[in-house]
N, CA, C and O atoms as a Tripos MOL2 file, in Angstrom:
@<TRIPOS>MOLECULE
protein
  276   275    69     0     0
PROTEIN
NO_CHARGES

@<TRIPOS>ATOM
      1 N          69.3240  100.0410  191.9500 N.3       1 UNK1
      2 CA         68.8230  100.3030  193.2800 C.3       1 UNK1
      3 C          67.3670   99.8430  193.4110 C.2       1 UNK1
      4 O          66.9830   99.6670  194.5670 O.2       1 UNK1
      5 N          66.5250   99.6270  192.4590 N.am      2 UNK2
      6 CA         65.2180   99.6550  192.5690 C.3       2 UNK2
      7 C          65.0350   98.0900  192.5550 C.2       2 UNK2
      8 O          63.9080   97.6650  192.8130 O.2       2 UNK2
      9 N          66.0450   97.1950  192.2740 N.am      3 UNK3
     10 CA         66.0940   95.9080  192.1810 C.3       3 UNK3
     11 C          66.0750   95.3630  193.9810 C.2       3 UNK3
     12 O          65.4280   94.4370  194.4700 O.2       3 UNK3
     13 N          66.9460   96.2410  194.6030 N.am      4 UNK4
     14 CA         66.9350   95.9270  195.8280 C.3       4 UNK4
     15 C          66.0420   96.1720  196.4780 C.2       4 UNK4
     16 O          65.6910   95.4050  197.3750 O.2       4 UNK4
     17 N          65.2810   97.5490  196.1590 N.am      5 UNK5
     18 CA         64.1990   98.4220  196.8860 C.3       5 UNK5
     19 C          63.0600   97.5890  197.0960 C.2       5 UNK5
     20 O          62.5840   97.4450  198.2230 O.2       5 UNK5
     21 N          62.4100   96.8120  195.6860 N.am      6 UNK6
     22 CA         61.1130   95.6940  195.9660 C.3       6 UNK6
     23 C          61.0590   94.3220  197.1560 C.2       6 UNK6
     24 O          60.1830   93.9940  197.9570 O.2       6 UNK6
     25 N          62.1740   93.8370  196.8980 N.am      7 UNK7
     26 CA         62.4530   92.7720  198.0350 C.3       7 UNK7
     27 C          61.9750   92.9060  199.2340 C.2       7 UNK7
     28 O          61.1600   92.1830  199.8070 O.2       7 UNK7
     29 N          62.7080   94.2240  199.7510 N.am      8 UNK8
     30 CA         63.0830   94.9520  201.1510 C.3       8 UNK8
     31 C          61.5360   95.7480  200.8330 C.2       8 UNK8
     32 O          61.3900   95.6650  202.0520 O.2       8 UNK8
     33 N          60.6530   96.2210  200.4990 N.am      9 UNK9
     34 CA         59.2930   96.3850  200.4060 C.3       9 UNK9
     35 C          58.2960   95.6370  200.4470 C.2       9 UNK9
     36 O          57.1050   95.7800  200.7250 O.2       9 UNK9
     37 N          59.4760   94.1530  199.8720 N.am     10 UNK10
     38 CA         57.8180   93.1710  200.0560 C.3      10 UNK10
     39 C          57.8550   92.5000  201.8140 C.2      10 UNK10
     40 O          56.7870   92.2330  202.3660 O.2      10 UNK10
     41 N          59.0000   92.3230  202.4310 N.am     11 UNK11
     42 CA         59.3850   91.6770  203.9340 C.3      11 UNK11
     43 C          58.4820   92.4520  204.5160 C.2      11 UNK11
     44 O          57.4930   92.1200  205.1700 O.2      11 UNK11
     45 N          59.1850   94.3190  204.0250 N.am     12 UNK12
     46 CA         58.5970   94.9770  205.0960 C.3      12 UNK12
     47 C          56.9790   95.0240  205.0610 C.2      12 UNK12
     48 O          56.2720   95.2290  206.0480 O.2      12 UNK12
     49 N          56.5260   94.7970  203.7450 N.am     13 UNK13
     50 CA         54.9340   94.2610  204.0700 C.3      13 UNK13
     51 C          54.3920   93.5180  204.6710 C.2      13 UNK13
     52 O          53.3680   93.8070  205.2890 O.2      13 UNK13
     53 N          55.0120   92.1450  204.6620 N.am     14 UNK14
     54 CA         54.4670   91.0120  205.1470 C.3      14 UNK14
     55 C          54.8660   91.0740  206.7230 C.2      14 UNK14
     56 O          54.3220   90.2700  207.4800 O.2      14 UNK14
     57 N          55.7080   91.9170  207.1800 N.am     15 UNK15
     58 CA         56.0450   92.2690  208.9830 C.3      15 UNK15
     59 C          54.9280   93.0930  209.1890 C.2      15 UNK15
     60 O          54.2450   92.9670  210.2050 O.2      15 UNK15
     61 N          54.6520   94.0050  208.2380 N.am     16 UNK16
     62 CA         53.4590   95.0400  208.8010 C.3      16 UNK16
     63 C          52.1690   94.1170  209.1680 C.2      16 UNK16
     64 O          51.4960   94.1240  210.2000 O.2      16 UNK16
     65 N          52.0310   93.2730  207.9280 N.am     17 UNK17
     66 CA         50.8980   92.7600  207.8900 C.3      17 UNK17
     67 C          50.4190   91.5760  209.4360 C.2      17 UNK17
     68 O          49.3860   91.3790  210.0760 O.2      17 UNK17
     69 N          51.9440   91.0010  209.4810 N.am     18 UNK18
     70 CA         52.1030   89.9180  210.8760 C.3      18 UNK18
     71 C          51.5100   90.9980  211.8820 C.2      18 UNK18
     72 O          50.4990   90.9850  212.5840 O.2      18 UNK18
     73 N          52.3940   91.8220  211.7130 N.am     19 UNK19
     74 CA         52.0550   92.9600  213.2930 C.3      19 UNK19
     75 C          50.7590   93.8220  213.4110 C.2      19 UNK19
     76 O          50.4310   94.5030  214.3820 O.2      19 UNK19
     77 N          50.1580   93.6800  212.3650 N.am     20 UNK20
     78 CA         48.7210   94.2580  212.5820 C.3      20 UNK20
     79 C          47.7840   94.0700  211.3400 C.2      20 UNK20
     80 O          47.6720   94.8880  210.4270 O.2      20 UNK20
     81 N          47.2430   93.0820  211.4230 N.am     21 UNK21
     82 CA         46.4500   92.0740  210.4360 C.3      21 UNK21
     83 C          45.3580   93.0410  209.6610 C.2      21 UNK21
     84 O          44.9480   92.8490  208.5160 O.2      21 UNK21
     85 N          44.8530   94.4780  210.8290 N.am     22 UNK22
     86 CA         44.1490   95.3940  209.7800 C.3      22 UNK22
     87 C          44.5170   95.7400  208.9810 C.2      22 UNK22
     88 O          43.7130   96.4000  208.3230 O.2      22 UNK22
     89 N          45.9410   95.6050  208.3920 N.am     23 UNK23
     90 CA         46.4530   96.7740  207.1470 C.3      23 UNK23
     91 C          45.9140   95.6950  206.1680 C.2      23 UNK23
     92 O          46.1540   96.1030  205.0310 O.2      23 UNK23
     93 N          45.2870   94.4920  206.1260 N.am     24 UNK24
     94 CA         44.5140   94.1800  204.8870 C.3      24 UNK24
     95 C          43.3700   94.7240  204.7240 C.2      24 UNK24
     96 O          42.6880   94.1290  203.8890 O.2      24 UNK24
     97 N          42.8020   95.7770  205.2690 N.am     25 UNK25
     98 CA         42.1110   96.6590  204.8940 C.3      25 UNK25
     99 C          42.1500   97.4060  203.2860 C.2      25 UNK25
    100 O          41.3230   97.5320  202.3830 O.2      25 UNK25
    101 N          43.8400   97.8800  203.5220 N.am     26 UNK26
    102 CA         43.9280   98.8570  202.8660 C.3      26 UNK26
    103 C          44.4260   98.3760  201.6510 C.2      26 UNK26
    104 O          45.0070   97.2900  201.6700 O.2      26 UNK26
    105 N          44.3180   98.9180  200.7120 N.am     27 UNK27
    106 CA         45.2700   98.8480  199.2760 C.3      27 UNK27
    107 C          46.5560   98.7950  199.1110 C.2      27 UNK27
    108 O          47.4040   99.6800  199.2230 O.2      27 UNK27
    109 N          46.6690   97.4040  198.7640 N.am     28 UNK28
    110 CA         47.8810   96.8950  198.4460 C.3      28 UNK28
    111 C          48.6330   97.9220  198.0600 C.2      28 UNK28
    112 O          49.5910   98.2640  198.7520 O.2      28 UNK28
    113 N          48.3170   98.5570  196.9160 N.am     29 UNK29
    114 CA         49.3320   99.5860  195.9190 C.3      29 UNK29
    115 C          50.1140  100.6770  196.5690 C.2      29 UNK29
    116 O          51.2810  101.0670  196.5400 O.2      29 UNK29
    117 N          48.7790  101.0810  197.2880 N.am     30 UNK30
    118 CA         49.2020  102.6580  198.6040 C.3      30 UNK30
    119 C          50.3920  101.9620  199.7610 C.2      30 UNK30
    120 O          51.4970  102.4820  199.9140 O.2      30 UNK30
    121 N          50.0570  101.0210  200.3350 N.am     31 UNK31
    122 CA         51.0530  100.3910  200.9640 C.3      31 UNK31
    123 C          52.2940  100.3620  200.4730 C.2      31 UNK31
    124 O          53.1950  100.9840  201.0350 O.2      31 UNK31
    125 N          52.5170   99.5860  199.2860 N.am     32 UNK32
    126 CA         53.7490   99.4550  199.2700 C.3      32 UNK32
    127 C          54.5730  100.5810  198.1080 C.2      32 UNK32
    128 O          55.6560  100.2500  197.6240 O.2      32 UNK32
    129 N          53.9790  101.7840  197.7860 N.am     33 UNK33
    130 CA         54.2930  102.4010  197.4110 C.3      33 UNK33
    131 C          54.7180  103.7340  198.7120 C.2      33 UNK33
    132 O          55.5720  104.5880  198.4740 O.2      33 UNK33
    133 N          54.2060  103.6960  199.5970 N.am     34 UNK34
    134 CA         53.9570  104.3270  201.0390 C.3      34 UNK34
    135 C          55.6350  103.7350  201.6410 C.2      34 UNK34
    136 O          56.4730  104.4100  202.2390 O.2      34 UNK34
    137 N          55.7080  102.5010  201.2990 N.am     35 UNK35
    138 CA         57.0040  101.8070  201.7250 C.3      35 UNK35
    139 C          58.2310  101.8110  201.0170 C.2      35 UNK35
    140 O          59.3050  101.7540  201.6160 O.2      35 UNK35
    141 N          58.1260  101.8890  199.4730 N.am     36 UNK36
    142 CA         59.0310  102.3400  199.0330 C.3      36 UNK36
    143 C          59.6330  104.3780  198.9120 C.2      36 UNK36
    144 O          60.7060  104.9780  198.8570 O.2      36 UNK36
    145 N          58.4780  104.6580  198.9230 N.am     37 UNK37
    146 CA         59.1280  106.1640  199.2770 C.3      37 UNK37
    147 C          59.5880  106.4770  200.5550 C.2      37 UNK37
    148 O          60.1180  107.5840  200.6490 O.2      37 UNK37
    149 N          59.5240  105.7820  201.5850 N.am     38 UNK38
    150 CA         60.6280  105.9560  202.8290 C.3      38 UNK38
    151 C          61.3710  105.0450  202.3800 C.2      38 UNK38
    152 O          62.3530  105.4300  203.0150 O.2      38 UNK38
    153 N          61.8530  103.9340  201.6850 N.am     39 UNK39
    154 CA         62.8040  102.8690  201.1800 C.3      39 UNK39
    155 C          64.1240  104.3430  200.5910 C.2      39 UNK39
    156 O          65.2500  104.7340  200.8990 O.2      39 UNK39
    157 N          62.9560  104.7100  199.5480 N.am     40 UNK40
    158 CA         64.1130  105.1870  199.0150 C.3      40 UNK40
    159 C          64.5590  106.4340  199.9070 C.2      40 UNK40
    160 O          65.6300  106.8840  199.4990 O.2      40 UNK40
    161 N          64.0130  107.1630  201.0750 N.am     41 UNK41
    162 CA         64.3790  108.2160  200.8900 C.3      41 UNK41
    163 C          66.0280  108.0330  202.2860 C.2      41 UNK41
    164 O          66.7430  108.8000  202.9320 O.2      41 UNK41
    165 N          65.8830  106.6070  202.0960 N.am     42 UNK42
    166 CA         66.8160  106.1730  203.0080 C.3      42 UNK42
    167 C          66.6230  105.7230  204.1390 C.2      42 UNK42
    168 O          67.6960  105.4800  204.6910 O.2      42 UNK42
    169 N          65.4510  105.4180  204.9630 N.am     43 UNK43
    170 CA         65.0590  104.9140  205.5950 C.3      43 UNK43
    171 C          65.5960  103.4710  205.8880 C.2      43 UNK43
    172 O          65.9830  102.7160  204.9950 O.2      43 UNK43
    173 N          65.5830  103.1340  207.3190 N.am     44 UNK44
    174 CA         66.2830  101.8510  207.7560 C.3      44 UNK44
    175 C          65.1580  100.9290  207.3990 C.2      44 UNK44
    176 O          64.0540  101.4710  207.3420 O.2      44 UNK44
    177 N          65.2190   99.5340  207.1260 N.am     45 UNK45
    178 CA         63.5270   98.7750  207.0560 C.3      45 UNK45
    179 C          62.3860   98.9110  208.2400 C.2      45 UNK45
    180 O          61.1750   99.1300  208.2540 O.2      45 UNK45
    181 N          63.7680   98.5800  209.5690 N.am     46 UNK46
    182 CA         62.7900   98.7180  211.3920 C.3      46 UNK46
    183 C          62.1840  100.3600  210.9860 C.2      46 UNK46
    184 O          60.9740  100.5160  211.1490 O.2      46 UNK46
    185 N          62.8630  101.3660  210.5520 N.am     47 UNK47
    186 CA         62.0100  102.4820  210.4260 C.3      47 UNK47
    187 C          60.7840  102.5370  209.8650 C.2      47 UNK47
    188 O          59.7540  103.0120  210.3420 O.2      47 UNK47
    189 N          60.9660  102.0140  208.8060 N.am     48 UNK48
    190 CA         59.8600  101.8620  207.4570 C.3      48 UNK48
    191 C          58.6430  101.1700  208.3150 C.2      48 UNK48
    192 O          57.5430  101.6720  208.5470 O.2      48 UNK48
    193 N          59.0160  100.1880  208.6280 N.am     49 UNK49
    194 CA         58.0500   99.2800  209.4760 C.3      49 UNK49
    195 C          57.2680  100.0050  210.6530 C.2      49 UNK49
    196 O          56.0500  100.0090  210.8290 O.2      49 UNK49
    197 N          58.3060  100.6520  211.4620 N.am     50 UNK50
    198 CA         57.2290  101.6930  212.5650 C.3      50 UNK50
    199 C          56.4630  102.6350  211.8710 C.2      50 UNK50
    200 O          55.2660  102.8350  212.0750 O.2      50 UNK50
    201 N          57.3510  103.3710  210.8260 N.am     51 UNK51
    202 CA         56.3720  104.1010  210.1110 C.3      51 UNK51
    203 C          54.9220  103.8120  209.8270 C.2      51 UNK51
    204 O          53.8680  104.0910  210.3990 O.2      51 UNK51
    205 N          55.2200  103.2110  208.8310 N.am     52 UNK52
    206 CA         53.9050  102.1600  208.3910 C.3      52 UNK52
    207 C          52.9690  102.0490  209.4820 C.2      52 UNK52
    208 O          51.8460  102.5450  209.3930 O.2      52 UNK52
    209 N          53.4630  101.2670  210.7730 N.am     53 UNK53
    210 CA         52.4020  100.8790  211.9290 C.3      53 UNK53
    211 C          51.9920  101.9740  212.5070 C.2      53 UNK53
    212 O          50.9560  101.7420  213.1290 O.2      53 UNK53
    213 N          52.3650  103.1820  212.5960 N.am     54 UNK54
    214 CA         52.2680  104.3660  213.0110 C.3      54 UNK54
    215 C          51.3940  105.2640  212.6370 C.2      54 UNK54
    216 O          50.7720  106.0650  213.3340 O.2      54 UNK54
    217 N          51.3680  105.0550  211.2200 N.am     55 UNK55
    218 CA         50.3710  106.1580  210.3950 C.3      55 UNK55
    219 C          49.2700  105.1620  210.3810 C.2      55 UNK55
    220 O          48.1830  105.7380  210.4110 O.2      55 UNK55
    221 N          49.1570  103.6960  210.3410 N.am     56 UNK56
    222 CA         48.0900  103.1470  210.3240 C.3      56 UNK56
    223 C          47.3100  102.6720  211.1170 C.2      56 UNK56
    224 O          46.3160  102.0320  210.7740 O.2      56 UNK56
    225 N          47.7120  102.9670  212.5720 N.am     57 UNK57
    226 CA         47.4130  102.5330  213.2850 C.3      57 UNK57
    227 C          45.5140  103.1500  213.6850 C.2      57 UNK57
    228 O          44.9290  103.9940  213.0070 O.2      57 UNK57
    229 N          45.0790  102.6280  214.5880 N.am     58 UNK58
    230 CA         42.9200  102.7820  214.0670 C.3      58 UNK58
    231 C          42.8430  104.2570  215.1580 C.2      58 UNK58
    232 O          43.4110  104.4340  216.2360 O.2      58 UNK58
    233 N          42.0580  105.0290  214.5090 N.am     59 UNK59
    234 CA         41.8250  105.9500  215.7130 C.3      59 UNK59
    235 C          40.7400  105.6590  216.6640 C.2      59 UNK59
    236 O          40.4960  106.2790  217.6990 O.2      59 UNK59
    237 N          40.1430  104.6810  216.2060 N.am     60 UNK60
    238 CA         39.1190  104.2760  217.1180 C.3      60 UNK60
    239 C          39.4560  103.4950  218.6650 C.2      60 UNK60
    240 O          40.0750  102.4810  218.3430 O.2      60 UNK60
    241 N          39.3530  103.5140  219.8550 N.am     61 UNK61
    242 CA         40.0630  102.3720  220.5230 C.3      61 UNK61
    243 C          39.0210  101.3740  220.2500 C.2      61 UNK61
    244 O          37.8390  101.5600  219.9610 O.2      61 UNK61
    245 N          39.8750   99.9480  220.4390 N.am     62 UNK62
    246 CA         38.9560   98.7530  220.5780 C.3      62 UNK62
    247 C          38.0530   98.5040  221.6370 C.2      62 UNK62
    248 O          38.3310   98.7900  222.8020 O.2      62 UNK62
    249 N          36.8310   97.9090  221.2410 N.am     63 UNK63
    250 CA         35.7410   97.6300  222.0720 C.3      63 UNK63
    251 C          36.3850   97.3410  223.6590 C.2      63 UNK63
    252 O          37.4670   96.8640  224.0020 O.2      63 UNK63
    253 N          35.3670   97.7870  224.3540 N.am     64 UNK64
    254 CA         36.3220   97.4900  225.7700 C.3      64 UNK64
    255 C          37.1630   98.4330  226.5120 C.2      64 UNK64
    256 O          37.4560   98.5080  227.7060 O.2      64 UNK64
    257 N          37.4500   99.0810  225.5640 N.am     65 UNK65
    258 CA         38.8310  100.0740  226.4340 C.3      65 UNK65
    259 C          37.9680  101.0530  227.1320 C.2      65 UNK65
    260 O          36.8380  101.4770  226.8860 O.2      65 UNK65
    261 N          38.6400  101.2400  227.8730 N.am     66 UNK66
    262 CA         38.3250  102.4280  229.0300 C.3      66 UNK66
    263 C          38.9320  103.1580  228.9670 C.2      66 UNK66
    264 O          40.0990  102.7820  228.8560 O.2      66 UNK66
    265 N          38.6850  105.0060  228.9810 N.am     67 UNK67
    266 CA         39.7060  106.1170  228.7810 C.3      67 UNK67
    267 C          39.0590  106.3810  230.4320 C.2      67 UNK67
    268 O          38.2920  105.8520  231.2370 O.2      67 UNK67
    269 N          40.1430  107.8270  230.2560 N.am     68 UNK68
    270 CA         39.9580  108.3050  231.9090 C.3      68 UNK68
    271 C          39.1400  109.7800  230.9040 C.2      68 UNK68
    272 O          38.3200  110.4040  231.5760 O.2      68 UNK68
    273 N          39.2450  110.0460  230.1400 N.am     69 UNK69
    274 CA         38.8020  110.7660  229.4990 C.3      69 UNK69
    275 C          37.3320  111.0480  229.0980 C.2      69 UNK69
    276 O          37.0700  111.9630  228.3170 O.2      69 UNK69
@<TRIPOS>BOND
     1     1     2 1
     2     2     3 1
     3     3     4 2
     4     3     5 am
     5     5     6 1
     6     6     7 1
     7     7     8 2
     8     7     9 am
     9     9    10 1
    10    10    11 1
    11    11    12 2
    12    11    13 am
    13    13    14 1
    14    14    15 1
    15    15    16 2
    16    15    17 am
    17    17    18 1
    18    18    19 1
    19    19    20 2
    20    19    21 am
    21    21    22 1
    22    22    23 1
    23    23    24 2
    24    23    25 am
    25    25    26 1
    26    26    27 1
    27    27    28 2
    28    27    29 am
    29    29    30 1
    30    30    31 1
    31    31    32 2
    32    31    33 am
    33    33    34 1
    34    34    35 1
    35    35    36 2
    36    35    37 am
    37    37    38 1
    38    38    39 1
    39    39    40 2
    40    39    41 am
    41    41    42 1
    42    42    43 1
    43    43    44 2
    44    43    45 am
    45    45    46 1
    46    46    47 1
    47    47    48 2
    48    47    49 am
    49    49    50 1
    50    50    51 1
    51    51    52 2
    52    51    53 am
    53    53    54 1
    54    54    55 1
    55    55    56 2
    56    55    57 am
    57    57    58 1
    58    58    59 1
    59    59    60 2
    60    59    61 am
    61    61    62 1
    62    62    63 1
    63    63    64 2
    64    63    65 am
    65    65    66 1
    66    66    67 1
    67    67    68 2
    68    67    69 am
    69    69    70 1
    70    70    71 1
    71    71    72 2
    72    71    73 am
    73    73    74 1
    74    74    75 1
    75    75    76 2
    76    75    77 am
    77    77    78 1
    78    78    79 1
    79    79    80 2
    80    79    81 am
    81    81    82 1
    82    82    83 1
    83    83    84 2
    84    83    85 am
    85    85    86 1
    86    86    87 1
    87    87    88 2
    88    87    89 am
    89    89    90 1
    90    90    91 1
    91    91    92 2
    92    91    93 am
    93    93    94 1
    94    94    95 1
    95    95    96 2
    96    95    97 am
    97    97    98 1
    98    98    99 1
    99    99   100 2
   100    99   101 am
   101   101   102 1
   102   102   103 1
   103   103   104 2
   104   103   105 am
   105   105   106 1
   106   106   107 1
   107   107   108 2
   108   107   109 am
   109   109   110 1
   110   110   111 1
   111   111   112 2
   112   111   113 am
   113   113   114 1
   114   114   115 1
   115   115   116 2
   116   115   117 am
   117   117   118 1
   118   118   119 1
   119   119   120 2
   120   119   121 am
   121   121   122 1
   122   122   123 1
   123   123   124 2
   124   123   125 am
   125   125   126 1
   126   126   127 1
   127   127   128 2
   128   127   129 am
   129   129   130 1
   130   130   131 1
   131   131   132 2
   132   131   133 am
   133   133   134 1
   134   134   135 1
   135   135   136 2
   136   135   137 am
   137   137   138 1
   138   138   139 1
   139   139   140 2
   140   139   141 am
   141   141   142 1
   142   142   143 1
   143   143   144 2
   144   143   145 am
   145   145   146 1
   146   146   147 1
   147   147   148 2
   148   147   149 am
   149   149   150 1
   150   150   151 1
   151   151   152 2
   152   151   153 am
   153   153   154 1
   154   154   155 1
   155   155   156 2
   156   155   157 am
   157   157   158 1
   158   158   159 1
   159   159   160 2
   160   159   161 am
   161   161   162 1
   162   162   163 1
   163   163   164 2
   164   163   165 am
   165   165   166 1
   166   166   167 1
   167   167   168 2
   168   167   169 am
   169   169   170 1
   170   170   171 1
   171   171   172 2
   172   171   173 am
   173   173   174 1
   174   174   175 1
   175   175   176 2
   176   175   177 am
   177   177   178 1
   178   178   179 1
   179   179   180 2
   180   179   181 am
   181   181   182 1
   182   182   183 1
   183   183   184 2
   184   183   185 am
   185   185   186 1
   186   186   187 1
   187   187   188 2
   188   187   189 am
   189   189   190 1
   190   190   191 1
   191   191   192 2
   192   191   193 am
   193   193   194 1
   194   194   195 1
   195   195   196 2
   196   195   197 am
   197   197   198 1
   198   198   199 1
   199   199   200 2
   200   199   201 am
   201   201   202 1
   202   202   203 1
   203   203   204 2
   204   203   205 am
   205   205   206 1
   206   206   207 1
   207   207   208 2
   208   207   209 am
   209   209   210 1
   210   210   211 1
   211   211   212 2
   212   211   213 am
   213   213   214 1
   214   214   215 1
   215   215   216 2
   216   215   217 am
   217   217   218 1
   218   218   219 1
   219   219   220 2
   220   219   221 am
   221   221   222 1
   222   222   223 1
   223   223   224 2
   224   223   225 am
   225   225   226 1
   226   226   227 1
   227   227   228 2
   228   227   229 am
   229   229   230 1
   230   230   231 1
   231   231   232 2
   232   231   233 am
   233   233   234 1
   234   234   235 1
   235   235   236 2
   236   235   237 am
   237   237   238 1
   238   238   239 1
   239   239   240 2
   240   239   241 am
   241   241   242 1
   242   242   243 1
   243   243   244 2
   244   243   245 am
   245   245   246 1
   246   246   247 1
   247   247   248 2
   248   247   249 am
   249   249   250 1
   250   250   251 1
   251   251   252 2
   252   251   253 am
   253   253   254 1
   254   254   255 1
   255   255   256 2
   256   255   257 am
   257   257   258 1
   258   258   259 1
   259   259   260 2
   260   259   261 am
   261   261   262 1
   262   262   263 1
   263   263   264 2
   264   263   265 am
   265   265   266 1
   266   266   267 1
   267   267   268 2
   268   267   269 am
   269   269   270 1
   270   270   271 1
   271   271   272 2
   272   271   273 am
   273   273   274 1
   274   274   275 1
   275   275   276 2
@<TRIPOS>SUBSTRUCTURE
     1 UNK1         2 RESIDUE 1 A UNK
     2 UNK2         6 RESIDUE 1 A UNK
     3 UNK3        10 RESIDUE 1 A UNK
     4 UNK4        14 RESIDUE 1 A UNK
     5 UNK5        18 RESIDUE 1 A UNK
     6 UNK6        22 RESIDUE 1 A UNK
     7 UNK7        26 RESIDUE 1 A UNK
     8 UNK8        30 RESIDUE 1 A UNK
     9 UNK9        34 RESIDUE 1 A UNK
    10 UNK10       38 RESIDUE 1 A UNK
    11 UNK11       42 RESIDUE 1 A UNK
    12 UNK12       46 RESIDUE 1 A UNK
    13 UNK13       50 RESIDUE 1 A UNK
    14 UNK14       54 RESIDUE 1 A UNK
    15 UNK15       58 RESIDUE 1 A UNK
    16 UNK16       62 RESIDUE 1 A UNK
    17 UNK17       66 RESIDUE 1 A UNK
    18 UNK18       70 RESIDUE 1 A UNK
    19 UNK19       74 RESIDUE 1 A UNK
    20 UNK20       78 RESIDUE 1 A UNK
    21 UNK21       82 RESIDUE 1 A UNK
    22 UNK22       86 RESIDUE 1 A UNK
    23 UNK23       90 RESIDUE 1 A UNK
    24 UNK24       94 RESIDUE 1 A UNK
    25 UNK25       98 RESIDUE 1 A UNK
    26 UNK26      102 RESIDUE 1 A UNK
    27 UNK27      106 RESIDUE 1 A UNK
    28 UNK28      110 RESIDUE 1 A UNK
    29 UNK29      114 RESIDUE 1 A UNK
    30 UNK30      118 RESIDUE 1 A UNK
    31 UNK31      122 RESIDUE 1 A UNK
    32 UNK32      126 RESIDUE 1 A UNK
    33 UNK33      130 RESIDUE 1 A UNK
    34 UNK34      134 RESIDUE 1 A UNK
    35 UNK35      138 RESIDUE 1 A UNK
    36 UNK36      142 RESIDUE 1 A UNK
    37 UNK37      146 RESIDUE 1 A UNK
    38 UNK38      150 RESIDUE 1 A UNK
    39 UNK39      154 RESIDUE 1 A UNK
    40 UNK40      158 RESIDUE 1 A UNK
    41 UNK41      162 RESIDUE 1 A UNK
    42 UNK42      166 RESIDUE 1 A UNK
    43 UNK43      170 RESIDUE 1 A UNK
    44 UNK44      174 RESIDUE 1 A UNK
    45 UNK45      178 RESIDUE 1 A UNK
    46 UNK46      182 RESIDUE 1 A UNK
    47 UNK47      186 RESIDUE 1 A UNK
    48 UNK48      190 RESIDUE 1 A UNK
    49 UNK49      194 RESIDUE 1 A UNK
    50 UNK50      198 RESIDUE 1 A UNK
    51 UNK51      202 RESIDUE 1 A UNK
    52 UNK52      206 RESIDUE 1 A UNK
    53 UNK53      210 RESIDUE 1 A UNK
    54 UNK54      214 RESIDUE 1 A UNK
    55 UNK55      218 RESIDUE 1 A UNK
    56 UNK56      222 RESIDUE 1 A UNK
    57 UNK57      226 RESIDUE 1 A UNK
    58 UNK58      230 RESIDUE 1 A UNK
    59 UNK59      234 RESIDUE 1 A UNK
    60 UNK60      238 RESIDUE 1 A UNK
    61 UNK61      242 RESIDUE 1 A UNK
    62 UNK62      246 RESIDUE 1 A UNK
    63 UNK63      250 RESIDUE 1 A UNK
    64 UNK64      254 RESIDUE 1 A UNK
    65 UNK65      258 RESIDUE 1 A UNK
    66 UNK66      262 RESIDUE 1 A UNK
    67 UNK67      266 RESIDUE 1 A UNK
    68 UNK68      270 RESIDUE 1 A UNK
    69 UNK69      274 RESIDUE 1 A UNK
């Protein structure tokens, strides 16, 4: 199982990475260890992938934005 698990960890990296170029911020290792423990815990890849973009996403907004807040 763990033969399959890396493959399907490394795509779903390189989609995270397409879809939001900050996660080269972070550490390689935490990433895709972050990706294989929803891999394994059965997670679909599209899951894994929102996941990922989800928890990493910046709390800061980008320059420019306007809140009503």
């Amino acid at each position: 199982m763990q033969q399959k698990i890396k493959p399907k960890a490394l795509k779903i990296a390189l989609d995270a990475f397409r879809a939001d170029p900050s996660l080269g911020a972070r550490q390689a290792k935490s990433l895709f260890s972050e990706i294989i423990t929803h891999l394994q815990a059965g997670m679909s890849d599209e899951a894994v992938l929102q996941e990922v973009l989800k928890k990493n996403r910046p709390t800061t907004l980008p320059t420019g934005t306007l809140t009503l807040f």
